[in-house]
N, C-alpha and C positions, 0 to 999 in steps of 0.2 A: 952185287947187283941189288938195286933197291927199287922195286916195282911199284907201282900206283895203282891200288886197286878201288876199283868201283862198282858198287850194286847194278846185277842188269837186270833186265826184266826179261829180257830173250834172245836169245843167240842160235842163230839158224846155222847148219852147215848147206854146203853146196852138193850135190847129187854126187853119192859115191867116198861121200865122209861120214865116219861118225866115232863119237866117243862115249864112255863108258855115263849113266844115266847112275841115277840113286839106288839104283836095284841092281844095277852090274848087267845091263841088257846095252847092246850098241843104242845110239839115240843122236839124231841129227837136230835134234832143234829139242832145247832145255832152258828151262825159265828159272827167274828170283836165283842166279846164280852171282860167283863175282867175279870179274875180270881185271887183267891187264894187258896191254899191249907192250910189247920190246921190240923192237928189232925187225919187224917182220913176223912175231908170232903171237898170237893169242894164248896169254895164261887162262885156266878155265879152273875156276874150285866149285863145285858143289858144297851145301852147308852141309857141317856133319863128315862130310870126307878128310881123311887127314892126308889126301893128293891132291897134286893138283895135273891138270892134263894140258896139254899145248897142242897149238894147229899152227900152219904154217897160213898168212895171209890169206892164201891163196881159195884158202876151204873154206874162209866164210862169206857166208849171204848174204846177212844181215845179225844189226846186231843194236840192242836198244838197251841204254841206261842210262840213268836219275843223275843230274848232275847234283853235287855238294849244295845244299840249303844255305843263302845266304841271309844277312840280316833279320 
């Protein structure tokens, strides 16, 4: 499995999700994170973490990041 990952700026859960924040408190919405999408789920790494966490489609809001810098 070879994932694509991309800098986001913010990744919101839906009402009734949440995943683990920089300080290990539940957190539905977390920023300057990096992402991939697979299959239907959202890879999630916080920097600094050496995990990474997954949602299933269906638990996110919203979600916003930087595309690759061209020329």
């Amino acid at each position: 499995m070879t994932l694509t990952w991309r800098d986001a700026d913010v990744v919101e859960l839906r009402d009734g999700y949440a995943i683990t924040d920089s300080d290990g408190r539940p957190a539905a919405r977390l920023t300057e994170v990096r992402v991939a999408v697979e299959g239907g789920f959202l890879h999630i790494h916080l920097p600094g973490a050496n995990t990474v966490e997954i949602v299933s489609a269906p638990a996110l809001g919203r979600l916003t990041y930087r595309l690759p810098r061209t020329g």
